[in-house]
Residue, then its C-alpha position, 0 to 999 in steps of 0.5 A: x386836697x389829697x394828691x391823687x385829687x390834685x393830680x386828677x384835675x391837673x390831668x383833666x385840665x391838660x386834657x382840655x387844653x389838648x383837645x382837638x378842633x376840626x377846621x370849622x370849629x377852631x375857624x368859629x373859634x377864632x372867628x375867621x374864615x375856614x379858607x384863611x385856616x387852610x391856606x395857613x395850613x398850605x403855607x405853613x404859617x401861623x398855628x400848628x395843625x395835627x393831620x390824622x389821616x387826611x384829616x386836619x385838626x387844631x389843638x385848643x391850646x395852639x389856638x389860644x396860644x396864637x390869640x394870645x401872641x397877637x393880643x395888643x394892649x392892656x395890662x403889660x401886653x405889647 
């Protein structure tokens, strides 16, 4: 693989793990409550959310960054 390739697909890879999720869509994502989200967003507790506006949105990687802080069990994990 040249370095032009290896560099395009870590780029495409970073991308995917920087898209943004509305509420609903990382609510579904977390399989939660689109209020249980908003009230962390009103707290300040737990994920970090980007405002566009008075728009909400949630990066892919915080959502699986936060599954995996509270993943309990199984190889090494707390």
């Amino acid at each position: 693989m040249t370095a032009t390739a290896t560099r395009e697909l870590k780029t495409r890879a970073k991308d995917e793990q920087s898209e943004l999720k509305t509420r609903e869509e990382a609510a579904a994502y977390l399989t939660m409550k689109t209020q249980t989200l908003a009230a962390w967003a009103m707290t300040g507790k737990y994920l970090p959310m980007v405002k566009i506006g008075r728009s909400v949105r949630y990066r892919k990687c915080d959502l699986d960054d936060f599954l995996r802080r509270r993943t309990v069990g199984g190889d090494g994990a707390e």
